[in-house]
C-alpha positions in Angstrom: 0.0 0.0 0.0 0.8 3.5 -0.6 2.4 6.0 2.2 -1.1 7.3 3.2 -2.3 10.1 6.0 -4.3 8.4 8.6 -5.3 11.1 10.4 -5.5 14.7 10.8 -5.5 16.6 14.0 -6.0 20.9 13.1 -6.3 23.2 16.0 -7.3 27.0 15.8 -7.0 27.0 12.8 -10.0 29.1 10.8 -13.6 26.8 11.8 -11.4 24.3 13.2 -10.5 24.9 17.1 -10.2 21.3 17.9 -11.0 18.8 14.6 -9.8 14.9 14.2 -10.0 13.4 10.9 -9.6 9.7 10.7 -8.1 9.3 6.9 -7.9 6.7 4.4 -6.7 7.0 0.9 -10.1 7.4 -0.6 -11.9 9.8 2.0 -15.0 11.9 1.2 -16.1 14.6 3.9 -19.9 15.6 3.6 -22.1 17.8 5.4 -23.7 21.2 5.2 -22.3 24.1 3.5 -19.8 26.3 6.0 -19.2 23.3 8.2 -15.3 23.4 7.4 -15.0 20.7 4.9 -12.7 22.9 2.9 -10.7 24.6 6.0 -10.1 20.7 6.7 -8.7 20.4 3.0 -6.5 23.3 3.7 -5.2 22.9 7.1 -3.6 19.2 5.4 -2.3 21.1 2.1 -0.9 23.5 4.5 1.1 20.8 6.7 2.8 19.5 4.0 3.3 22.7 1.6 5.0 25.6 4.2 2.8 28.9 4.0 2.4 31.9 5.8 -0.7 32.5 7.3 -2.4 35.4 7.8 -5.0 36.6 10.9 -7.7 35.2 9.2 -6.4 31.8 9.7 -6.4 31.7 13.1 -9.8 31.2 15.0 -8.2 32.8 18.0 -4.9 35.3 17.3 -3.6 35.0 20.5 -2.9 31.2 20.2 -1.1 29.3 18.0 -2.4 27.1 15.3 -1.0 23.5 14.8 -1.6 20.7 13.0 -0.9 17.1 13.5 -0.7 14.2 10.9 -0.3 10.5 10.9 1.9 9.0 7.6 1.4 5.2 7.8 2.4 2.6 5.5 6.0 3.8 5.7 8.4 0.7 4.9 11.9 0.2 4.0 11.2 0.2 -0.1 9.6 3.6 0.1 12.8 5.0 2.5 15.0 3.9 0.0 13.8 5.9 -2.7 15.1 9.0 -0.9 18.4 10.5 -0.7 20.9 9.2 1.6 20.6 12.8 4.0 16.4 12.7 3.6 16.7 8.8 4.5 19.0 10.4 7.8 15.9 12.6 8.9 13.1 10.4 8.8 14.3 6.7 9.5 14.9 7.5 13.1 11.5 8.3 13.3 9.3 6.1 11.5 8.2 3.2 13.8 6.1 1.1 12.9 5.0 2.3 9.4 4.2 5.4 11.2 5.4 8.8 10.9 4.2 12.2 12.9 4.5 15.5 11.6 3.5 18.6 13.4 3.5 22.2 11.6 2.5 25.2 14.0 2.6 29.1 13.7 2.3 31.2 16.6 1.2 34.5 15.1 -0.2 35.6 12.1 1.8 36.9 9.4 4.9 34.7 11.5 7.1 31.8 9.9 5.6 27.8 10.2 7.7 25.2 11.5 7.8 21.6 11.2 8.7 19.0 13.4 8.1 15.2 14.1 7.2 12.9 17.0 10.2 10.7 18.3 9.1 7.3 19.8 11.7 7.0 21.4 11.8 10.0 23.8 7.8 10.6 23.6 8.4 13.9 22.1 8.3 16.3 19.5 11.8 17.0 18.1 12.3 20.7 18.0 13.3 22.4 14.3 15.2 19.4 12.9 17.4 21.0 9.9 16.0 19.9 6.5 13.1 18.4 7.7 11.0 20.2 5.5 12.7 18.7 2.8 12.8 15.2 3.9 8.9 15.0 4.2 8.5 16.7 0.9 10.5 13.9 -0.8 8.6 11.0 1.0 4.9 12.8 0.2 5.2 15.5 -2.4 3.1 18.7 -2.3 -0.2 18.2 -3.0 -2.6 19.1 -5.9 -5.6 21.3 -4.7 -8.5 21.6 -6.8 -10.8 24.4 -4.9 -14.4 24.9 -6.1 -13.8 27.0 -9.1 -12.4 29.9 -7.3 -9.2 30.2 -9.6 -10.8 27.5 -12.8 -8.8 29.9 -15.3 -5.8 30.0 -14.2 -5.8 26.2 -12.7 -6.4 25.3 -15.9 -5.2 27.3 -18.6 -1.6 27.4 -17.1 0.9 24.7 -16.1 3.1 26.6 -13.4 4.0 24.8 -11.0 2.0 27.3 -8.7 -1.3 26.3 -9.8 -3.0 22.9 -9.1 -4.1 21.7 -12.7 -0.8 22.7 -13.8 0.7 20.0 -11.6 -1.8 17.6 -13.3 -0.4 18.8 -16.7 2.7 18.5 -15.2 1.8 14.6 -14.5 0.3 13.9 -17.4 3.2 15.4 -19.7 5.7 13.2 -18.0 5.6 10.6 -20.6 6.4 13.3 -23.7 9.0 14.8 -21.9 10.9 11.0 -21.6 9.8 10.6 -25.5 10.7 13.5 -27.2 12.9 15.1 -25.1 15.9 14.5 -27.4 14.1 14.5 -30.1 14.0 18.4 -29.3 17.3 18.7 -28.2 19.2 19.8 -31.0 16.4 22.3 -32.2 16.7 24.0 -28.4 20.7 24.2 -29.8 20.0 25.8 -33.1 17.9 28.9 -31.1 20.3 28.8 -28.0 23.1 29.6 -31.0 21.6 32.0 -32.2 20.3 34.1 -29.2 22.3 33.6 -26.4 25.3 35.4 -25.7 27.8 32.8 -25.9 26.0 31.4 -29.1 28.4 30.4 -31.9 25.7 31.8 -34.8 24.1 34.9 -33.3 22.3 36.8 -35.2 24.3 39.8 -37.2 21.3 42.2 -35.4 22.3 41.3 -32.1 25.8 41.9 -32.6 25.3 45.5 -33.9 23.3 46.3 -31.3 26.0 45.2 -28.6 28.5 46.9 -30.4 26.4 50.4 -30.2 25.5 50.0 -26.6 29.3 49.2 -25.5 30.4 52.2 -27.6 28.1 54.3 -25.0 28.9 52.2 -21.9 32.9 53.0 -22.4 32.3 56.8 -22.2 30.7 56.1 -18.9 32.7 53.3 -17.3 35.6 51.9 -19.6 36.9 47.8 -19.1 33.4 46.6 -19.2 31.0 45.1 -22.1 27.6 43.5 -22.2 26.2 41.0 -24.3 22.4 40.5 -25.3 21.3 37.2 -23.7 17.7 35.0 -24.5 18.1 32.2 -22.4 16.4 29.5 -24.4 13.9 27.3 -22.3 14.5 23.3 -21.3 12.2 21.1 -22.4 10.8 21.1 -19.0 10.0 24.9 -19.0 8.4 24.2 -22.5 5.8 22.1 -20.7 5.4 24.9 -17.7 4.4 27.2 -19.8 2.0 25.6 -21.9 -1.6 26.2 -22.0 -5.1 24.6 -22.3 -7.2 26.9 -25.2 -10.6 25.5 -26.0 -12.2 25.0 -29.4 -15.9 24.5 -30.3 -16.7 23.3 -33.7 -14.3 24.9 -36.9 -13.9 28.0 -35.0 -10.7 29.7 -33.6 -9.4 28.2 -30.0 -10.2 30.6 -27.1 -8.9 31.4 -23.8 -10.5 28.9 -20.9 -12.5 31.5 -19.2 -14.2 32.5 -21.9 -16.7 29.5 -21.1 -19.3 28.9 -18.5 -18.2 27.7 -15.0 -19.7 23.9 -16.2 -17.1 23.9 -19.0 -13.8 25.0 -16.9 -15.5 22.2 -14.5 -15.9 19.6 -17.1 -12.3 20.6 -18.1 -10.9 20.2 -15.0 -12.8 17.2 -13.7 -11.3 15.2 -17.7 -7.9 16.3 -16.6 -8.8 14.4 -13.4 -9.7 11.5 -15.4 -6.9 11.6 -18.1 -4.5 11.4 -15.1 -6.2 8.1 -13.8 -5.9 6.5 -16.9 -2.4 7.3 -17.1 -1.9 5.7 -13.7 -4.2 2.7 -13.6 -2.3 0.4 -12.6 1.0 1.6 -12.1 3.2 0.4 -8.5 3.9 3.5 -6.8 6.4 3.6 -4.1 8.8 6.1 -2.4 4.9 8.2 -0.7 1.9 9.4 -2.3 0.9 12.7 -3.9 -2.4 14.4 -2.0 -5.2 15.4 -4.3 -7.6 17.4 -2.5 -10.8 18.5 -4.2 -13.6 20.9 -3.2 -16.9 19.4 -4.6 -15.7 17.6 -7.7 -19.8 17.0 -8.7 -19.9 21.0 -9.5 -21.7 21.7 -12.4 -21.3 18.1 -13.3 -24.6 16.4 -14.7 -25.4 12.8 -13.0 -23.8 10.5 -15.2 -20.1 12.4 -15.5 -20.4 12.5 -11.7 -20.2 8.7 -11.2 -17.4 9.1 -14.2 -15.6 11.8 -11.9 -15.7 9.4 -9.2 -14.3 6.2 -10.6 -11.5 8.6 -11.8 -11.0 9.3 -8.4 -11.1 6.5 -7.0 -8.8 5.2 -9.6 -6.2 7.5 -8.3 -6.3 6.4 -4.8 -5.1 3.1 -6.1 -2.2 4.6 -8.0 -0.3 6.6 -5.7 -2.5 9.4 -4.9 -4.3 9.8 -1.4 -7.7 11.4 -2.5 -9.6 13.6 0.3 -12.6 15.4 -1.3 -15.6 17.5 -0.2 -19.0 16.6 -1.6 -22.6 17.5 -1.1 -23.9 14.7 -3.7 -25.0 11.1 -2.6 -23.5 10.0 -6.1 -19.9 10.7 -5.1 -20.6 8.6 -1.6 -22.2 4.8 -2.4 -22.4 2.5 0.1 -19.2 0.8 -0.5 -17.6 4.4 0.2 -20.1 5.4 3.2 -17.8 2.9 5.9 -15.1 5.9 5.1 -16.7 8.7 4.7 -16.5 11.7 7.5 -19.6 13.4 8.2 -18.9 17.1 9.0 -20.6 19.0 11.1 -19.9 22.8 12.9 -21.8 24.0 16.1 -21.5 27.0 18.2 -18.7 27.4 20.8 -17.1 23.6 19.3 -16.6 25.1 15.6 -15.9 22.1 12.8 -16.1 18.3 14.2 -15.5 15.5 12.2 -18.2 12.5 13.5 -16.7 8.9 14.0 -15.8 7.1 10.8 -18.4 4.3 10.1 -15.9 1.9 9.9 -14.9 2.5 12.9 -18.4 2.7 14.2 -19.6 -0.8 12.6 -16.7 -2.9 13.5 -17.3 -1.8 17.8 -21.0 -2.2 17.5 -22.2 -5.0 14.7 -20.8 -7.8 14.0 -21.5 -7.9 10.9 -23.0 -4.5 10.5 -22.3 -5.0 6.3 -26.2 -5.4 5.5 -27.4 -2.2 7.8 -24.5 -0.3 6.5 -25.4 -0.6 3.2 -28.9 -0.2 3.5 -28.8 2.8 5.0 -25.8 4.2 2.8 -27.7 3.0 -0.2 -28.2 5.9 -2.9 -31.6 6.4 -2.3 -30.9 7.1 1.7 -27.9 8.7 1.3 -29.0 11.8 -0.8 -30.6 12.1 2.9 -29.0 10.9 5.8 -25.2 12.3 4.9 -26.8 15.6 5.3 -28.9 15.2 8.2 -28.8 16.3 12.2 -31.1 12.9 13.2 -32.4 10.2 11.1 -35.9 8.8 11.2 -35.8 4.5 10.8 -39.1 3.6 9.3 -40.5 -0.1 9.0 -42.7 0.3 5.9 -43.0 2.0 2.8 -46.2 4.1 3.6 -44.3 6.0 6.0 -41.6 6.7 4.1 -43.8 7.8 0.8 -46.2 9.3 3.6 -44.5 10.8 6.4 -42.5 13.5 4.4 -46.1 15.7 3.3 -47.8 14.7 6.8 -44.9 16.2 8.4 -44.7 19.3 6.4 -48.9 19.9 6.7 -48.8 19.4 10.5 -45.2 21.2 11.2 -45.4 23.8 8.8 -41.8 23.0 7.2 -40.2 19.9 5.4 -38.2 17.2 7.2 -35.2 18.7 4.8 -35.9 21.8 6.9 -35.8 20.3 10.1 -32.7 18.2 9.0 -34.1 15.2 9.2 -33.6 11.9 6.9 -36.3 9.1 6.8 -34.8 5.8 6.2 -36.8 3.2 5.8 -35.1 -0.2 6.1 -37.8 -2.7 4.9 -37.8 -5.3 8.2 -37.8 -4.5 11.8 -34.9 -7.1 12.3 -32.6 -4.1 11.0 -34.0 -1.4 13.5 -31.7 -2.1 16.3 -29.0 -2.3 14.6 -29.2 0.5 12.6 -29.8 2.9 15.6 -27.1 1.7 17.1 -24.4 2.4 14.3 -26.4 5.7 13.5 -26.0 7.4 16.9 -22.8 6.0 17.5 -21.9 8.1 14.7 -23.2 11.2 16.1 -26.4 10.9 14.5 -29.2 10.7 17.1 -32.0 8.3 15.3 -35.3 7.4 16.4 -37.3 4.8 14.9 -41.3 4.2 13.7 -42.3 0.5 13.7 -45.1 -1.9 13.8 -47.4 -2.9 17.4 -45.9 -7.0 16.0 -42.4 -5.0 17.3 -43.3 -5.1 20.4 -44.0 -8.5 20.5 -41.1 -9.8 18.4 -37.9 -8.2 18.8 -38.3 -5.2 21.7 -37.6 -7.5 24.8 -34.6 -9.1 22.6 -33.0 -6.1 21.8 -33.8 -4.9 25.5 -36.0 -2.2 24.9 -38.3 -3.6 27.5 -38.3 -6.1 30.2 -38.8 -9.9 29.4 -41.4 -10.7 30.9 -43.0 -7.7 30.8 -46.5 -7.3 32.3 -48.1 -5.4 29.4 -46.6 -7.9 27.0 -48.1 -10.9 28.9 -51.8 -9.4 29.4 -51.8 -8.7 25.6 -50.9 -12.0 25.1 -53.3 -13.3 27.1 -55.6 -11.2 25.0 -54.3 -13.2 22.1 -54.7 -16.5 23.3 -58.7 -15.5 23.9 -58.5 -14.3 20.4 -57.3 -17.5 18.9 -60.2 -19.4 21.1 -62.4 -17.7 19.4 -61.2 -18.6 15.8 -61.0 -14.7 15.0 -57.0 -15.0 14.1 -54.7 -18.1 14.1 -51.4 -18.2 16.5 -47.8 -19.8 16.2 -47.9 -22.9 18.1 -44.6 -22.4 19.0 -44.2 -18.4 19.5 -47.9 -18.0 20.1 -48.3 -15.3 18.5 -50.2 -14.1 15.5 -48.9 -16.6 12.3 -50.3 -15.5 8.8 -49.7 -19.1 8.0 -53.0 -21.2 7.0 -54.5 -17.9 8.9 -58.0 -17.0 9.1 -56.3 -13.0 9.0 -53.2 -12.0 8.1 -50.6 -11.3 11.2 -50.8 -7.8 10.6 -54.5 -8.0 10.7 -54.6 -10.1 13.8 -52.3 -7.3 16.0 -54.7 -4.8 14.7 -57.5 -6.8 16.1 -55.8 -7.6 19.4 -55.2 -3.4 19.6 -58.9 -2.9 18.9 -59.7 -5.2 22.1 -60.9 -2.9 25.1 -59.0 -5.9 27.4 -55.8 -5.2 25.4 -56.1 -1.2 25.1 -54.8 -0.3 28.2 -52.0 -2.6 27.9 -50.6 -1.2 24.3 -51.1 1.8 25.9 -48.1 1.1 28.5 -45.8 -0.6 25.3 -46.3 2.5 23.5 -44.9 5.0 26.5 -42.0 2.3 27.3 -41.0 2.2 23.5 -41.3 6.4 23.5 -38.7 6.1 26.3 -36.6 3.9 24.1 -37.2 6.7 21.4 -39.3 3.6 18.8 -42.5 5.0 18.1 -45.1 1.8 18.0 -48.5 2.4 16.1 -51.0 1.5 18.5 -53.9 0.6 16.4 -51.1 -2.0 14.6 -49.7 -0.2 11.8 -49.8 3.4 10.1 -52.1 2.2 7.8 -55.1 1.8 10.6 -54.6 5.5 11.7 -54.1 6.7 8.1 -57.9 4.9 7.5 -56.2 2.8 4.4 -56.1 -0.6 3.7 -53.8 -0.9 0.5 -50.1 0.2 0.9 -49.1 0.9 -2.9 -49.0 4.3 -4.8 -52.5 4.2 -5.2 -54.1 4.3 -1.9 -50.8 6.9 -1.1 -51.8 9.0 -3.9 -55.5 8.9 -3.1 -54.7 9.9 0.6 -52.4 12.8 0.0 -55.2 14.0 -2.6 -57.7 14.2 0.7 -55.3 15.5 3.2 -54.7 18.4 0.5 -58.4 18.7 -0.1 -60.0 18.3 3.5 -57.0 18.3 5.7 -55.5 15.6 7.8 -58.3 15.7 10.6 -60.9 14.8 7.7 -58.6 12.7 5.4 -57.1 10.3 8.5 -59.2 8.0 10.3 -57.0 8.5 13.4 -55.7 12.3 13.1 -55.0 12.8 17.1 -52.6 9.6 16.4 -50.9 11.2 13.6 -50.4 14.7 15.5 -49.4 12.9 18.0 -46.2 11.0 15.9 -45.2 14.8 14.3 -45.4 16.0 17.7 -42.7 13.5 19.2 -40.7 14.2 16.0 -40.1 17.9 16.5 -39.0 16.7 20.2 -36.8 14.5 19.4 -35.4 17.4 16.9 -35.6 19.7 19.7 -33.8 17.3 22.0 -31.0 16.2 18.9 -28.4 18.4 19.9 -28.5 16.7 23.7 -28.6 13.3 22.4 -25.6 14.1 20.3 -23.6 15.8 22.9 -24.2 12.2 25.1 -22.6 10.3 22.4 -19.6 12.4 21.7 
């Protein structure tokens, strides 16, 4: 594997007053817009590439900013691709694999230093000569590709002080090694002719020395000049070129005269060019860093999945790839166990939440099936830009919940920041909770009264043996006697098996019982506790007054809410006020929640 950041410690610097970033080589941060993503981006560009910075760097001016990184994957093959006095300054070092590098400034407008962490004498090393150097060898500086804020010049230029021109600089490795001799002896024939010790100057050049040394030796005799063009290497050839853009027969223009989706779609092929070139090349002696502010700008849906496997390509082929995104198409589930969900709140400024990874392996198992599910393309658009996430059992309430919300809370769950997941089986719920507010995402969850009965003692939201649960049983046993709904032999509970009703049907009639009322009652405020909402009457579907759960009875429903409100439209509307009601409390109460797992 390629020499790799692990992780990224910034303090005080701009949003970030105390940030952790647990890093891999493919590592997207999401989350709302001015949340820090990009300070993130910048702090890491700045620890390996020595800047000044300026007050506006510093989120307090009277203390130091400093920031910390991890190198890992650091073996003996990629030390020996350094010099023999770089090799001196990090091998002492490295242990492990793993090298850290600490950069800090104490006052704005004041000179950076770097130093690195000894293992040996549990310290930081202060100003080791050269070190700069030495980590600049082992992981180069890093190409920055900011959200269009410099497109023309990133683009149209290859100097080395521009990101795209190190790109260009990449991808024009390969003619350089090709044709650099092939040049050679035409560089020669102009160096010859311009420069001042050329054999075969021009006769103009020589006239005009001769005139200007005639008027220099009235002034200072002994001295001459000659007129000198120093003739460019091939290398400065390829510095200096530049991107111009054509459309159809007509003449090439420069690259701003286009929109900001062409300099994107420019930028973002360059991306791609450069992972073709390196698919499957070994890379050894460190990595370079690409960091990229929303590469999805201005992209259309189908060159932002190309955009992606370029990147992702690249962190396969030497390049450690740390993006900003706010599209669920640059994030699929395979990526979501990586991905850092950003976040920025008063007083704490940027946070980074725990990486899912992370998150899955301490809590699940084999959280792979959750993870995914949740993470899938249609949640994601959703829950990577949420506060708190609602887990839903069925369909209707995720095609329903979203316009009930919004007529009974005056605002859209989007507004309210939250993300309605619905994860097709109750099995999941648990789980899913679990992993979700482990990662700093406080979740709640909506499910069936058969809940209750099936998984809440085994998950330990209630008590086994719990009274309520035993005199609704009983309740269910009379039920069964009386050949209204057929039970498990086993479980004895309601089995849709060979039935006389389906299960679901047989809960709702159990919940109907005045005996049993009471007693659903109690499961309902226990589960509230437990923040899992349990539909009293059985399932949304009895309080919506619907039978059918497709797109029919949905459509027909919203149709009457819109018409003759909720309180008309819904056979239980007190129920349904009820469910938006807890939801804005549990929004209300997120930030606690959050506070309590962090």
């Amino acid at each position: 594997m390629t020499v790799y950041f692990s992780q990224l410690e910034v303090t005080n610097y701009r949003s970030c007053q105390s940030t952790t970033l647990q890093l891999t080589p493919f590592t997207a941060l999401v989350g709302l817009n001015n949340c820090g993503k990009s300070n993130c981006l910048t702090a890491l560009q700045w620890l390996v590439r020595r800047a000044k910075l300026g007050v506006g760097d510093f989120n307090d001016p009277d203390q130091e900013v400093q920031v910390i990184g991890e190198l890992n994957d650091i073996d003996d093959h990629d030390l020996e691709t350094l010099s023999q006095a770089n090799r001196n300054k990090i091998s002492p070092h490295v242990r492990d694999g793993m090298l850290r590098i600490r950069r800090t400034q104490a006052v704005p407008g004041g000179d950076s230093s770097l130093t690195v962490f000894d293992p040996d004498l549990g310290d930081w090393v202060p100003n080791p000569t050269g070190i700069d150097n030495a980590v600049t060898a082992l992981f180069p500086d890093p190409i920055r590709i900011g959200a269009m804020e410099n497109a023309e010049e990133d683009a149209s230029k290859a100097k080395t002080s521009t990101t795209i021109g190190k790109l260009l600089s990449s991808m024009l490795t390969a003619i350089q090694e090709r044709h650099e001799d092939d040049l050679a002896p035409h560089l020669g024939a102009i160096l010859g002719k311009l420069s001042a010790e050329g054999g075969e100057r021009f006769d103009e050049l020589g006239r005009i020395d001769e005139s200007i040394n005639h008027k220099i030796s009235d002034l200072f005799p002994g001295i001459h000049i000659k007129l000198d063009f120093p003739v460019p290497a091939f290398n400065d050839l390829i510095k200096s070129g530049t991107v111009k853009v054509y459309e159809g027969e007509g003449a090439g223009r420069s690259f701003g005269f286009y929109g900001h989706g062409a300099q994107r779609a420019i930028q973002m092929a360059m991306v791609r060019h450069l992972a073709d070139l390196k698919r499957g090349e070994a890379v050894a002696g460190g990595a370079t860093l690409l960091l990229v502010d929303e590469p999805e700008l201005f992209m259309h849906p189908f060159a932002v999945e190309q955009v992606r496997e370029a990147l992702r390509s690249l962190s396969s082929a030497g390049y450690q790839v740390i993006f900003s995104t706010h599209s669920a198409q640059m994030v699929l589930a395979r990526d979501a166990e990586n991905a850092l969900l950003m976040t920025k709140r008063p007083g704490e400024g940027t946070k980074a939440r725990p990486r899912l990874q992370h998150v899955v392996k301490q809590l699940v198992e084999d959280g792979t099936h959750q993870l995914h599910h949740i993470f899938s393309l249609t949640n994601s658009a959703q829950v990577l830009f949420a506060d708190r996430v609602v887990l839903a059992e069925g369909r209707t309430e995720s095609r329903l919940l979203p316009e009930i919300f919004r007529a009974l809370a005056g605002k859209t769950l989007g507004q309210a920041s939250i993300a309605v997941v619905a994860l097709g089986g109750v099995s999941n719920t648990k789980k899913s909770m679990d992993i979700l507010e482990a990662l700093g995402l406080p979740a709640v969850a909506i499910v069936d009264l058969d809940f209750a009965f099936n998984h809440a003692a085994e998950y330990g939201l209630i008590e086994r043996g719990d009274p309520d649960i035993a005199a609704c049983k009983a309740v269910l046993a009379r039920l069964g006697e009386e050949g209204r709904i057929t039970l498990n032999p086993q479980s004895q509970l309601p089995t849709s098996k060979r039935a006389v009703v389906s299960a679901s049907e047989a809960y709702a009639i159990m919940a109907a019982d005045a005996e049993a009322i009471p007693h659903v009652a109690g499961l309902v405020r226990k589960l509230k506790q437990q923040r899992v909402w349990l539909w009293s009457r059985g399932a949304i579907e009895a309080h919506l007054g619907i039978t059918a759960k497709d797109e029919s009875a949905w459509m027909d429903l919203q149709v009457r809410m819109a018409r003759d409100g909720i309180d008309v439209a819904c056979a239980d509307a007190e129920g349904v006020r009820s469910l938006v009601q807890w939801l804005i409390e549990a929004e209300v109460a997120g930030d606690n929640v959050y506070d309590d797992l962090v």
